[in-house]
C-alpha positions in Angstrom: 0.7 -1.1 4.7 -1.1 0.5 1.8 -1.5 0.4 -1.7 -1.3 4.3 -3.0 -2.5 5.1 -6.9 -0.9 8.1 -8.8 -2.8 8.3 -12.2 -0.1 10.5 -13.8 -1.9 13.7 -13.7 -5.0 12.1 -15.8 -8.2 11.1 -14.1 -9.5 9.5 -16.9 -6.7 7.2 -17.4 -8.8 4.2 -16.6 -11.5 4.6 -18.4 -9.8 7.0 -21.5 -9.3 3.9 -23.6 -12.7 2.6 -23.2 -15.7 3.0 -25.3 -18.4 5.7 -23.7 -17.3 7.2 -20.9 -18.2 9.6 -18.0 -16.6 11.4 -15.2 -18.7 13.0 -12.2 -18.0 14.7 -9.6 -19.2 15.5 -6.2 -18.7 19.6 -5.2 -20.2 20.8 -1.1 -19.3 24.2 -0.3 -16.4 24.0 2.3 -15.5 27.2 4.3 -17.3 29.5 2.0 -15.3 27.5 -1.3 -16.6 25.0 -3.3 -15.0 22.0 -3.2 -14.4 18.7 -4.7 -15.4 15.7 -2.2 -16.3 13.4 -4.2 -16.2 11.1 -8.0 -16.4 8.4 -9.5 -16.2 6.7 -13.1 -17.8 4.7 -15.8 -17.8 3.2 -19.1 -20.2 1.7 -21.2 -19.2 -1.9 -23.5 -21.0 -4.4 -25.5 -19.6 -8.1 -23.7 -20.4 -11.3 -24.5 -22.7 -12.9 -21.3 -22.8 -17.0 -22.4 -23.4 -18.9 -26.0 -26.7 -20.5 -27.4 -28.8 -22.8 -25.7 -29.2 -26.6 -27.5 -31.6 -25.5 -29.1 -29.3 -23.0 -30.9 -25.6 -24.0 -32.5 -24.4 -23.7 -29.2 -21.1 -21.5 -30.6 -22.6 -17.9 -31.4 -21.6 -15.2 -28.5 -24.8 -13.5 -26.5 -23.9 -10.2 -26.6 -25.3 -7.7 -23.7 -24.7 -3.7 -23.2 -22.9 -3.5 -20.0 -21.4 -0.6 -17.6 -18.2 -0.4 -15.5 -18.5 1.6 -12.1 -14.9 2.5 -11.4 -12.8 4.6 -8.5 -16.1 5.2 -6.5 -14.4 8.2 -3.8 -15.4 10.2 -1.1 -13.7 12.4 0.9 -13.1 11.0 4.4 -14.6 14.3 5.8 -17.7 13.6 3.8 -18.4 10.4 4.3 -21.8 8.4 5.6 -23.9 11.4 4.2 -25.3 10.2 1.1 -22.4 11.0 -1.7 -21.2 7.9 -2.5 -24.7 6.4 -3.1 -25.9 9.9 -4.9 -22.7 9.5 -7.5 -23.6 5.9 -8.0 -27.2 6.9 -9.1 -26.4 9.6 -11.5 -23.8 7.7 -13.1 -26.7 4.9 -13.4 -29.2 7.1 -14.8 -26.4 8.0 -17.4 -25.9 4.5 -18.3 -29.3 3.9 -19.0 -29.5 6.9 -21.1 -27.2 5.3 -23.1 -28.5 1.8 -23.6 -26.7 0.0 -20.8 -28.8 -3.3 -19.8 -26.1 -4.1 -17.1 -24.2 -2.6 -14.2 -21.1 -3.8 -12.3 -18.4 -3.1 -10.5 -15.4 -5.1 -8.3 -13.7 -4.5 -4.9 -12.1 -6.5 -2.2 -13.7 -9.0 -0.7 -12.9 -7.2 2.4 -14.1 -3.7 1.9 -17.3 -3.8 3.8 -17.9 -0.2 3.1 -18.2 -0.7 -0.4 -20.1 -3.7 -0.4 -22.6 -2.5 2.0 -23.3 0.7 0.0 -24.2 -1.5 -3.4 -25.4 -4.7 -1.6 -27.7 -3.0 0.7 -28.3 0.4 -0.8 -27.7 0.5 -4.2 -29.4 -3.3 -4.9 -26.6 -5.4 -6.8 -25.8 -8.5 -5.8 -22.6 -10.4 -5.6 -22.2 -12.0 -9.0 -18.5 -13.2 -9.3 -15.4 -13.6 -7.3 -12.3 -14.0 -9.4 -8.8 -13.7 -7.9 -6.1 -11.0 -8.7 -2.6 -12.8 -8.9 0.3 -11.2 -9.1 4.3 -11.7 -9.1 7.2 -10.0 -8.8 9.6 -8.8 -11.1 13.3 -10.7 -10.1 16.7 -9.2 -10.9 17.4 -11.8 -12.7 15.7 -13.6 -16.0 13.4 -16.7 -15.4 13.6 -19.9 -17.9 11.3 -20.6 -20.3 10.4 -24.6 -19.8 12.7 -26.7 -22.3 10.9 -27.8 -25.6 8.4 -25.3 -25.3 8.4 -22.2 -28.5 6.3 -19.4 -27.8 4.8 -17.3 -30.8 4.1 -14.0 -30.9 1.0 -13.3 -33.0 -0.1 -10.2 -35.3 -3.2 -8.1 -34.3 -5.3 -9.8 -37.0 -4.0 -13.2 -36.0 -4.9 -13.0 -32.2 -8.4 -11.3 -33.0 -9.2 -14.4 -35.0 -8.1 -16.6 -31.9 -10.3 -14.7 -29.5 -13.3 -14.6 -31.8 -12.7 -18.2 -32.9 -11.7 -19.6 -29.2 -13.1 -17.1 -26.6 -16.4 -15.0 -27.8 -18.4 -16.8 -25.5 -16.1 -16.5 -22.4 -18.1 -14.5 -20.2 -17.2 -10.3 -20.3 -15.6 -11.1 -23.8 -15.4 -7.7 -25.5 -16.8 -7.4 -28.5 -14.3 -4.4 -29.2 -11.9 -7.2 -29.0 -9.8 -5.5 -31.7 -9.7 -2.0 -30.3 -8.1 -3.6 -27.5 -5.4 -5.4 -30.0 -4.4 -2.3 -31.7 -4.2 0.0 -28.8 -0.9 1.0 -28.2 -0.6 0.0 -24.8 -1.0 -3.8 -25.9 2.1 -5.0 -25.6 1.6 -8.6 -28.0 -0.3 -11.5 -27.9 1.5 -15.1 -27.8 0.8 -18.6 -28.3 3.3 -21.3 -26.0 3.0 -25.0 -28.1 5.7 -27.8 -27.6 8.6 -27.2 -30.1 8.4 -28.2 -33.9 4.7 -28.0 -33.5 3.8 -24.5 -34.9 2.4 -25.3 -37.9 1.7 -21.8 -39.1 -1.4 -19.5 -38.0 -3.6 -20.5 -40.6 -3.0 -24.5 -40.0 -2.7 -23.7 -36.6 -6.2 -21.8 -35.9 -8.0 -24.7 -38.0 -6.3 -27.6 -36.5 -4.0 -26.6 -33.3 -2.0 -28.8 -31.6 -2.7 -31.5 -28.6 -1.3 -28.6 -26.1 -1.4 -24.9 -26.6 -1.6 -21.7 -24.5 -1.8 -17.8 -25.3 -2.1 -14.5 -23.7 -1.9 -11.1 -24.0 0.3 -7.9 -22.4 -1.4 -4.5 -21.4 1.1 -2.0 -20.4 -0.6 -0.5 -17.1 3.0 1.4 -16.5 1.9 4.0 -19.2 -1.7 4.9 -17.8 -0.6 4.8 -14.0 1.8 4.0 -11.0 1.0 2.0 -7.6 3.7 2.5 -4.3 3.7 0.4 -1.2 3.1 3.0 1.6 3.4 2.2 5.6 6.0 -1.0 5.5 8.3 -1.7 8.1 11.9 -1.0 8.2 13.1 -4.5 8.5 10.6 -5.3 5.5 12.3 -2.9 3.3 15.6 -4.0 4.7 14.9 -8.1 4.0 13.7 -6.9 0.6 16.9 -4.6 -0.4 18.8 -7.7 0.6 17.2 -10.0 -1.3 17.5 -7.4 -4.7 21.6 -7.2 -3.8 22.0 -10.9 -3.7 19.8 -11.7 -6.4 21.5 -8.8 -8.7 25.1 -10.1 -7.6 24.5 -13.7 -7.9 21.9 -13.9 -10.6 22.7 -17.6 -11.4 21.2 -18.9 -8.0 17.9 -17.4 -9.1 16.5 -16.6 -6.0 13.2 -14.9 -5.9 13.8 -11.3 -4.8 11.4 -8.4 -3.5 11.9 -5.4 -6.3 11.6 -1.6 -5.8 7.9 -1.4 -4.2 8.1 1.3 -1.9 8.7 4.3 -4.4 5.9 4.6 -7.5 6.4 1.2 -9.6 4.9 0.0 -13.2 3.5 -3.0 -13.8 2.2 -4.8 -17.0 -1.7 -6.7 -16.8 -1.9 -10.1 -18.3 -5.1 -10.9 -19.9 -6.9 -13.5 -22.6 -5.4 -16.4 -20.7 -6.5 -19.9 -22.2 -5.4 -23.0 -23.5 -6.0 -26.3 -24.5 -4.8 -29.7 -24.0 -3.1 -31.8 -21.5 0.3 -29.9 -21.4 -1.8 -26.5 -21.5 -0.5 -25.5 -17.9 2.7 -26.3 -18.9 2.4 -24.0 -22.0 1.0 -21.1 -19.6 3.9 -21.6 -17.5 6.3 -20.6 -20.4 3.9 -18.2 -21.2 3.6 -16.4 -17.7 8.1 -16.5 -18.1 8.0 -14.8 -20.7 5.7 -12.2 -19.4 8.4 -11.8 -16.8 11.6 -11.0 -19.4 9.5 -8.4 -21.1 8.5 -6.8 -18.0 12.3 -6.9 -16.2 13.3 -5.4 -19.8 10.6 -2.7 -19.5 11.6 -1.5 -16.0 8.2 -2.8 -14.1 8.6 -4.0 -11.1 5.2 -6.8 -10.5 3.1 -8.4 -13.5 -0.4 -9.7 -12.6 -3.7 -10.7 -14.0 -7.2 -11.5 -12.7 -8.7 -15.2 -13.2 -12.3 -16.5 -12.6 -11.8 -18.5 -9.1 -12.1 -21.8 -10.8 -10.2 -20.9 -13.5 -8.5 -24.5 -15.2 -5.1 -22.8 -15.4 -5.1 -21.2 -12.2 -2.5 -23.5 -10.7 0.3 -22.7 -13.8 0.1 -18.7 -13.0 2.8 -17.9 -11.3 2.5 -15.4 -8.3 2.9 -14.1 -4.8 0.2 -14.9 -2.1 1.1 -11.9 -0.2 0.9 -9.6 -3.5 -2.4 -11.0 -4.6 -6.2 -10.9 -3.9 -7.7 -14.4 -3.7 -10.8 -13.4 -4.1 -12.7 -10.2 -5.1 -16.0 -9.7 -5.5 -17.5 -8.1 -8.5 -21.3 -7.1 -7.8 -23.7 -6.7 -10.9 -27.4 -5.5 -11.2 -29.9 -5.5 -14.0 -30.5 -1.8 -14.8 -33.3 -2.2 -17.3 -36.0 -5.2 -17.8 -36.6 -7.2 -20.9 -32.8 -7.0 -21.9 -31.3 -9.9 -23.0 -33.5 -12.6 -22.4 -33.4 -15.5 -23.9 -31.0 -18.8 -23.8 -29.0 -16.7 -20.6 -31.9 -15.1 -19.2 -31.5 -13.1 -16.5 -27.7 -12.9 -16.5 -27.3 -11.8 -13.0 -28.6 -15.3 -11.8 -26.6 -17.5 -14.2 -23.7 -19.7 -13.2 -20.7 -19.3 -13.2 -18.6 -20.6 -16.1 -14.8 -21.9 -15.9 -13.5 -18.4 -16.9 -13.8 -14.8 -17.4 -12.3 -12.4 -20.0 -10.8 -9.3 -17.6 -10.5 -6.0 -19.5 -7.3 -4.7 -19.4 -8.9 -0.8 -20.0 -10.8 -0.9 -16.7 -7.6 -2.7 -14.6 
């Protein structure tokens, strides 16, 4: 089985909602006609890398200049000749052109091609490996957890949350509020227990014991995946499990929807939380997630998470539809670029969590 893309007759849908961004293209003459046999894409976006040192307040963002590689392609028929490698170049000369201190880019932790050709060629190193979690979308509605209220906050509220609660959360945008006020953000909300919400303002300065948020990125608008290759029976056991779940909704029994023809799905990003009850707060949160998505006619919701990730085990999802662990490579394009209490950013640590994107899912 295979995962097929269909960008909705745009090429630039992944990257048209980012800051600076570039298309190339590979051309070979084929049979006396010049063809296309090759592209790939990338962006350019200022992302927070770590916070101050002791020696500093400890709270203020570092902010680096860093580059997305994204949809790296080659025609099967071209392939192992130098294109991939000669795309990746000029779209890394055109990063440092425009100021980029940083380059990255993520695939499966089992796509050797790809890894050899920026491992071993193109010099990046393995940096991070989050997981890609995803769940599908039932016929029927899940339940929020009892005595928990969710929130749904303004796009001035949730920027001040982020900057106030996540701006040193590695790959935090500092865009942040592009991303709020783009209309394929679907709302941010805050889970707390009920009778706690003590208004935004009360709230940001003094939250409760236990609190949760995240935020929806419609992905359905920009592009559609299909499930390619299954087995009859497979799609068989998964039409049965839609008709039951459709006729007997009250059992709520996890069903397989619609994957085999083009499907939507909706990104979940910004996770975090606080307190001993957070995962239990994320829980509502990720239920809620799932109404809005059944309502908008998607058919899977998912999210990326740093592998060590505290709420990890409160996400909701599908072993067989996720990706435990991908591998996002990253190499220092320029030297001298933000030095200081990070350093060389491509040898840090890890921290507990990453801020995915939802413009370069």
């Amino acid at each position: 089985m295979s995962v097929f893309t269909n960008l909705l007759g745009d090429p630039l849908c992944r990257i048209r909602h980012s800051p600076p961004y570039l298309m190339l293209v590979a051309e070979m003459e084929v049979e006396g006609e010049r063809k296309i046999v090759g592209m790939v894409r990338g962006c350019i976006k200022t992302v927070s890398c770590g916070r101050g040192s002791s020696h500093d307040d400890g709270e203020n963002p570092i902010y680096a200049k860093v580059a997305t590689i994204l949809g790296l392609r080659v025609c099967p028929s071209h392939r192992r000749i130098g294109i991939g490698l000669a795309l990746v170049k000029n779209m890394e000369a055109w990063f440092i052109r425009n100021g980029a201190e940083y380059s990255y880019m993520s695939t499966e932790n089992d796509n050797q091609a790809s890894l050899n050709l920026f491992l071993l060629k193109g010099n990046y190193s393995k940096f991070r490996t989050p997981s890609m979690l995803a769940r599908p979308i039932y016929a029927h509605r899940v339940k929020i957890p009892d005595r928990v209220s969710i929130f749904e906050l303004d796009h001035a509220e949730a920027e001040s949350l982020y900057r106030a609660r996540f701006s040193t959360t590695e790959f935090f945008p500092r865009d942040i509020d592009r991303i709020l006020s783009n209309r394929l953000n679907l709302g941010t909300f805050v889970a707390m227990p009920t009778g706690s919400w003590p208004g935004f303002g009360r709230f940001l300065a003094n939250p409760p014991e236990s609190w949760a948020v995240l935020s929806i990125w419609n992905s359905k608008e920009t592009f559609t995946l299909q499930l390619k290759g299954a087995p009859r029976t497979l799609r068989w056991m998964a039409k049965a499990t839609r008709t039951v779940d459709r006729l007997l909704p009250f059992l709520g029994i996890p069903s397989v929807p619609q994957l085999f023809k083009p499907f939507g799905f909706h990104f979940l990003y910004g996770l975090g939380g606080e307190g001993p009850r957070a995962g239990r707060m994320m829980e509502a949160l990720c239920a809620h997630a799932h109404n809005l998505a059944k309502e908008m006619g998607c058919a899977v919701v998912a999210t990326e998470v740093a592998s060590n990730e505290p709420l990890r085990p409160a996400i909701s999802h599908w072993k067989r539809l996720s990706c435990e662990e991908d591998v996002w490579c990253m190499k220092r394009l320029v030297e001298g670029c933000s030095e200081g209490p990070v350093g060389y950013w491509t040898c840090s640590q890890p921290g507990s969590s990453i801020f995915v994107d939802p413009r370069e899912v």
